[in-house]
N, C-alpha and C positions, 0 to 999 in steps of 0.2 A: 236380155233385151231391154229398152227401154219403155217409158211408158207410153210415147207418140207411139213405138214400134208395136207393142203390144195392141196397142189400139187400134190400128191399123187395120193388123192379122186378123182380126176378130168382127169390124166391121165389114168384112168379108160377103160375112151368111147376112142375106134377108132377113131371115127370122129373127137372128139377134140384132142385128139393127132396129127390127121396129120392135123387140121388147128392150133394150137397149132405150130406144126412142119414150117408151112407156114411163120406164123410171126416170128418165131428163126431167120431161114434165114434170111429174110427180113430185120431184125432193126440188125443182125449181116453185112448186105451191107453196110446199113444205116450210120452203124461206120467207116466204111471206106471209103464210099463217104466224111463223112464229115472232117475227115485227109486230104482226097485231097483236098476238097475246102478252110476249114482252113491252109494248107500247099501251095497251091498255091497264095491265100488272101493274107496269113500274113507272113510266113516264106519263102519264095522266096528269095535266097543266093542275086538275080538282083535287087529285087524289098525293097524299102524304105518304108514300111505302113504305114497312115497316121490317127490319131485317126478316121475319116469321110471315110476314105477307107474300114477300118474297121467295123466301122458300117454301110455302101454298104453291108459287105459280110455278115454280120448277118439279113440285110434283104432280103437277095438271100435267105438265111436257115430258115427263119422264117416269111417271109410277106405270103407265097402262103398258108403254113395252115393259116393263120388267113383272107385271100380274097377269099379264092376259100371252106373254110369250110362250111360256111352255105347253101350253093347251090348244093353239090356235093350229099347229101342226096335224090335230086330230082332223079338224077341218077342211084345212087345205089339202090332206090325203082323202076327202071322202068327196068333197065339192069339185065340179070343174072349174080349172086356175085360171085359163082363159075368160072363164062366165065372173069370177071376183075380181080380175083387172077390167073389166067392162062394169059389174054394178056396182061395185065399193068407189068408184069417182061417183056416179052419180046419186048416192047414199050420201057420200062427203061432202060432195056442194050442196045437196039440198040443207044438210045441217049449217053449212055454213052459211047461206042464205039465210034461211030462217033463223038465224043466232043472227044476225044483222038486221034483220028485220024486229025483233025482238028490242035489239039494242036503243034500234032510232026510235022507239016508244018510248024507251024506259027502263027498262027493264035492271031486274038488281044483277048486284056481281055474282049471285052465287048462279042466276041462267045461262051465264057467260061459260064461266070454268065447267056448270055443268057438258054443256055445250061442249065445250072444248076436249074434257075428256071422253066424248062421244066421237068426237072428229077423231081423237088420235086412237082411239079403241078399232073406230073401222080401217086407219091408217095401217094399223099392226097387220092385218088381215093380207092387206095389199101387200106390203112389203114379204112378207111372207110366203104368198103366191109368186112373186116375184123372184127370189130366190130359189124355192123349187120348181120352177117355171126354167130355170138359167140351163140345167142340161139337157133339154130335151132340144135346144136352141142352137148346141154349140158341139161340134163335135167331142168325141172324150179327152182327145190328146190337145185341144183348146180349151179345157173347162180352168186348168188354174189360169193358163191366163185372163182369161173370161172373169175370173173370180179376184186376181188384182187390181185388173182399171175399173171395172165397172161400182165400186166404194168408191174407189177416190173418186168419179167422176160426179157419181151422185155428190156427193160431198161439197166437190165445187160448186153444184147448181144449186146447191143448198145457200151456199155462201152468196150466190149472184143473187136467190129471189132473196134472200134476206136485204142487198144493197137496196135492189129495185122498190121493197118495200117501202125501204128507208125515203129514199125518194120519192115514192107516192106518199108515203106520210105528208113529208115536208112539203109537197105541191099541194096535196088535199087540206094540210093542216093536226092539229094535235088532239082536237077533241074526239069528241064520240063520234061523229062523222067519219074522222080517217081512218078509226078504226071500222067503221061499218064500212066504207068503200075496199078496206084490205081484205075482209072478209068473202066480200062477192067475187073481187076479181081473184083470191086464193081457189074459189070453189070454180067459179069457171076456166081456171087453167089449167085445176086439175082432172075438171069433165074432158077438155082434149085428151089427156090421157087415154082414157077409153077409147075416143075415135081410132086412137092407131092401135089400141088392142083388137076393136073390134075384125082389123084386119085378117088377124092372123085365124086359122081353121079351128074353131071349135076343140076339136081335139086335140091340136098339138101340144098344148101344156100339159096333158094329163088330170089327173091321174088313170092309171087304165083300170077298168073293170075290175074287183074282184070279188068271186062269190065269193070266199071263205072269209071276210073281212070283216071282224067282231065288231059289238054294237059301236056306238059312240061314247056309252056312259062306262061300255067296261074300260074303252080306250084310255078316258079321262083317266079310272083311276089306276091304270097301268100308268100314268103320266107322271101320277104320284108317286107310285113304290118307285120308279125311272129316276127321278130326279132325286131320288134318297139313292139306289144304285149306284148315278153318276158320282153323287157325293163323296161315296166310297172307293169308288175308282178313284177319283182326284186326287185321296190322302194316300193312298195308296202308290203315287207318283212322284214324288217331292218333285220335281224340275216342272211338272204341269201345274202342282200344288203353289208350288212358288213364284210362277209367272202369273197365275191368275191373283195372287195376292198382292204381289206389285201393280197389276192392273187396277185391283179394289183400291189402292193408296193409291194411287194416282186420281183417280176419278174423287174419292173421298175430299183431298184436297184442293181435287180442279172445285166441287163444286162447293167447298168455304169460301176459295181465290173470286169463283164467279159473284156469290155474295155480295163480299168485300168490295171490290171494283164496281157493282152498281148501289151498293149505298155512297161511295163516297164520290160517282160523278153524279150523282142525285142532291149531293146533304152539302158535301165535302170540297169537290173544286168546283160547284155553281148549285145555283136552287134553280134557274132554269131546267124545264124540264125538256124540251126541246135541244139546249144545249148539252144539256147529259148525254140524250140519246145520241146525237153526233159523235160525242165522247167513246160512249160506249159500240158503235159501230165501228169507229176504229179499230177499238181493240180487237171485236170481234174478227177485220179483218186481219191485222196482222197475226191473229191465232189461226184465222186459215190459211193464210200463207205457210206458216208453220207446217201445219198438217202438210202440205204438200211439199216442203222442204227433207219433211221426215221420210216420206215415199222415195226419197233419192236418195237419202243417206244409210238410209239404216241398212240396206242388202251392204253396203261398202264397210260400214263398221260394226255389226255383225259378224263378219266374214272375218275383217280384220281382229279384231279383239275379243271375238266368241261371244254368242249371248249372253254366258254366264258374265261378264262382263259390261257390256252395252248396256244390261238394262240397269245396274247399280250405276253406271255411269251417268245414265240419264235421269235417273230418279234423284242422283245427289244435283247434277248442275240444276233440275230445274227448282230444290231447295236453296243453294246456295244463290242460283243468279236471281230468284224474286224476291228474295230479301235483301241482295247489296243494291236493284234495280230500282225496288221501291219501296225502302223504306226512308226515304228522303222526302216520301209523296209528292214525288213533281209527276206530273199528264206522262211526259215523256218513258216515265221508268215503266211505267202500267201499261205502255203501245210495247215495247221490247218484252215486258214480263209476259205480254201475250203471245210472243214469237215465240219465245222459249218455252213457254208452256205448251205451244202447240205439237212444236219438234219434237222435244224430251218425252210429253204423252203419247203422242201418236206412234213415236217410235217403239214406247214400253207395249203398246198395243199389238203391231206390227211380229214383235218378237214374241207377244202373249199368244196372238193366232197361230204364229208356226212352231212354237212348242208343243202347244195341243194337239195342234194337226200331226205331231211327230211325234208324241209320247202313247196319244191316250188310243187304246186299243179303239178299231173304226167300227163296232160293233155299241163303241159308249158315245161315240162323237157326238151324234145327236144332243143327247143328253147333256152330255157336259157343255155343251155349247150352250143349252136353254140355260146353266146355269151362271154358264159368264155371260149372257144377256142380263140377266137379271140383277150381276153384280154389278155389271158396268153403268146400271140406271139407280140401281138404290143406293149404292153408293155416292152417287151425284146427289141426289136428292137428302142423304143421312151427314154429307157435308155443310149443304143450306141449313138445316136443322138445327148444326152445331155452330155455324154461324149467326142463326139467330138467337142463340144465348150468350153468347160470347162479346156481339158486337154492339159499339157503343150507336146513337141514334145518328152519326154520320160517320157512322162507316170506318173512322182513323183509327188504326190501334195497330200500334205497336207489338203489343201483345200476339196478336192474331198472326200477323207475318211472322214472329218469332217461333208460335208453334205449329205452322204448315212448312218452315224453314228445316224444323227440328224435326217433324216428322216423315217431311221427305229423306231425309238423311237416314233416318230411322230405319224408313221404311227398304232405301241400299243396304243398310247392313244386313236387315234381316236378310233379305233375300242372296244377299252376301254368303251370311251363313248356312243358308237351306239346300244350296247351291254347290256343290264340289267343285273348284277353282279348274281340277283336270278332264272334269269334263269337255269332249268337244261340241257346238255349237255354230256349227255353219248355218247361215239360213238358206233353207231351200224352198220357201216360198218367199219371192224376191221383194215384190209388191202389194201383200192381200193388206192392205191399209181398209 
């Protein structure tokens, strides 16, 4: 089916329409929280960003789901998930409030990021509830599809409040102001939220009742020995082993390329800092487009050329195309090296979910999932890091494309090699982007 189609079938049920409705909101705040923190981080008219500055603000946006994911599940099995999509918006915008209200005083950058990784700490929670929230919503023989659109869809509204941002910047302006003004209306977009949670029955999310259901503190450290378990399950798998490894190269690199691309529309093709940002919302765009290009292609070549296939596929083009794309450093190479980053990732992604979903016994699922969360973030995050030692103070280098070029290639063969060529590899989850 397609993905109008699936979307369709599924906006069916009440119930998942208005928690459906819950997550719109939500990852449409989402998008504009992250224009403020990006826009205060990096584009700040005052402030000079520093490759290591910058990988600071990608771990403000990206460490807390990958430290607080495997833990939070204790929670939302013991908490009602309907009562966390009702007070985690209102926990959210007050912080965000008050991080604004802080701001227009004065306040130094480290109350900010504090702040920040307070908002996304409570965000984890939500998102979370939200997801074990999805099958109580949806009947069982709709839950994959339920679990295809509803990523991508978030995704897009992530993409739109990110534009909307952009726009309110630029009508409010670039200083401290526009970011204080992104901040309140993040917080009050995301309290709607709630209103259409509050809708739904108390109950319906769950979890249900159970007396025999150990403390919280032994749970945690079941969480631990868990995610050493999963660990071992994974190696234990070479084709699960292998696709989460391509997905850690992928992210690794996505998150040098991200670097790269905001020091040098910072440093590199303008020291306007308003015009950067322009710059770099392009990109961003055409990397969502990508993303959502990937949703269509990859059930088609998968199918056709087998995973084991598809993903060295995709992992060498998007080495090969972002170095013949942009190392001539013209604007233009860096708007297509976003497409193609988006495609070629999103796809490694795509076939990383339904390998796991297919190999790893449903007894480790859990588990092995907390654990490609966590690679999928610290990885992003261990990319900026290595781009902050690597890179010159505006961003050009040669060098740099040459070893995300190599490494993606690299990173095809290995998986090349991990991989038995006769394996077969149809995808049977078509869409979970």
């Amino acid at each position: 089916m397609s993905y109008v189609s699936d979307l369709r079938v599924v906006l069916r049920g009440r119930d998942f329409r208005r928690l459906f409705g819950t997550r719109l909101l939500s990852q449409f705040s989402d998008g504009i929280f992250q224009v403020a923190v990006a826009g205060f981080a990096f584009f700040s008219p005052e402030k000079q960003a520093t490759a290591a500055e910058i990988a600071a603000g990608m771990a403000v946006l990206f460490l807390p789901y990958s430290l607080l994911g495997p833990f939070v599940g204790v929670f939302i099995d013991r908490w009602s998930r309907r009562q966390i999509l009702v007070i985690a918006p209102f926990v959210r915008g007050t912080l965000l409030v008050l991080t604004a209200a802080l701001l227009a005083v004065g306040a130094s950058d480290a109350v900010f990021y504090t702040a920040a990784l307070a908002v996304l700490g409570v965000n984890r929670f939500f998102l979370a509830a939200l997801g074990a929230s999805l099958p109580h919503v949806v009947p069982s023989d709709r839950l994959m599809i339920a679990n295809a659109v509803t990523p991508t869809s978030g995704t897009v509204l992530t993409f739109v409040g990110a534009g909307v941002g952009f726009l309110l910047r630029f009508a409010i302006g670039p200083e401290t102001g526009g970011t204080v003004a992104l901040l309140v209306v993040s917080g009050v977009v995301f309290g709607f939220s709630a209103l259409i949670a509050r809708t739904m029955p108390r109950e319906l999310l769950g979890p249900a009742y159970d007396p025999d259901r150990p403390r919280a503190s032994e749970m945690i450290r079941d969480v631990l020995a868990g995610l050493l378990n999963g660990a071992r399950h994974i190696l234990a798998r070479r084709p699960a082993a292998a696709a989460l490894g391509a997905m850690a190269t992928h992210r690794l690199l996505y998150g040098l390329s991200i670097a790269l691309v905001v020091m040098l529309y910072r440093y590199y093709f303008t020291t306007d800092a308003e015009v950067a940002l322009k710059g770099i919302t392009l990109v961003v765009a055409t990397s969502g487009a990508g993303f959502f290009v990937a949703a269509l292609i990859t059930p088609w070549g998968s199918q056709r050329f087998g995973i084991e296939n598809w993903v060295p596929m995709m992992l060498a083009s998007c080495g090969v195309l972002e170095l013949v794309l942009c190392l001539p450093f013209h604007q233009w190479g860096f708007l297509v090296g976003g497409f193609v980053l988006g495609v070629g990732g999103q796809s490694v992604k795509i076939c990383a979910d339904t390998v796991v979903q297919r190999d790893v016994d449903d007894v480790y699922l859990g588990r092995v999932f907390s654990i490609y969360d966590m690679l999928f973030n610290a990885t992003t995050v261990l990319g900026a890091l290595i781009a902050a030692t690597i890179l010159p103070p505006n961003g050009k280098s040669y060098a740099a494309l040459c070893v995300i070029a190599g490494a993606y290639v690299l990173g095809a063969l290995g998986y090349r090699l991990l991989v038995p060529s006769h394996r077969p590899a149809a995808l049977e989850t078509s869409k979970n982007a």
